[in-house]
N, C-alpha and C positions, 0 to 999 in steps of 0.2 A: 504494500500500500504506500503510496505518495505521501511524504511529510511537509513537503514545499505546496503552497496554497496552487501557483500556476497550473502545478503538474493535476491535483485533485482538480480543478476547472477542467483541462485540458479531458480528463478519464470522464468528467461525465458528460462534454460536449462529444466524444466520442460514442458514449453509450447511447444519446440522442439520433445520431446522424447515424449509429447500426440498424439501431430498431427502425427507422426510418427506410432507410435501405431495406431492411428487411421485409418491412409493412409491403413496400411497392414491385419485390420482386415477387412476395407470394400475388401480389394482384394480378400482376404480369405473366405466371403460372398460368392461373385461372383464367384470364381473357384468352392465351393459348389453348386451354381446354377445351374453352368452350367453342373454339372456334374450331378444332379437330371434331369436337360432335357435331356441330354442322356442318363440315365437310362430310363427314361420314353418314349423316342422313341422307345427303344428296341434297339438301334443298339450298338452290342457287341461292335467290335473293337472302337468306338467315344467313349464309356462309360468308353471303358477300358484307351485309351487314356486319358481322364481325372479323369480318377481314381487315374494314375502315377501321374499326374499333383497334385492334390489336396493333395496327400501324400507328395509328393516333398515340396510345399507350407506349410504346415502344418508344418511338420518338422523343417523347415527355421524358423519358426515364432519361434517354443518351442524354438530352438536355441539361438535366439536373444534376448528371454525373454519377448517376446512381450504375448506370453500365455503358459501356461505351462505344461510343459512337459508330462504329464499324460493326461493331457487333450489334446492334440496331438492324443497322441497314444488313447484315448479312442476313437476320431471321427476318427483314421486310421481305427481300427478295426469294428466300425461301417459302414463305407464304406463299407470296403470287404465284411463284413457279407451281407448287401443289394446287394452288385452285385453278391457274390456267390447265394444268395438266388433266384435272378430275371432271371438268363443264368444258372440256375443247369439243366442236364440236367439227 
């Protein structure tokens, strides 16, 4: 444990900005989820509605630093590839 006052600020500003981090990658999970269950139903217009979502969500995340930016766009692009692949018609 810290005895110096800086370092105690510093461990609980940390312990903020994990849970934090935390909160928005389990979100980021689940928008992924839910977006393979719509893919996997088949149903275009759901799928595609959470396709926006999951990109939207993604983006936000690289944004804030919470994951980065490349990897964003790697799992944007992997989305679409899976939903162009699954409704090509």
């Amino acid at each position: 444990m810290a005895n110096i006052k800086s370092a105690k600020k510093r461990i609980s500003v940390i312990d903020k900005k994990t849970a934090r981090n935390r909160r928005v990658k389990e979100h980021l999970k689940s928008v992924l989820k839910h977006y393979d269950a719509a893919l996997a139903d088949g149903d275009k217009a759901e799928a595609k509605a959470k396709l926006v979502l999951a990109e939207k969500k993604l983006m936000k995340a690289a944004a804030k630093g919470v994951i980065h930016k490349n990897a964003a766009s790697r799992k944007v692009s992997r989305l679409n590839k899976s939903f162009n692949k699954a409704f090509a018609e």
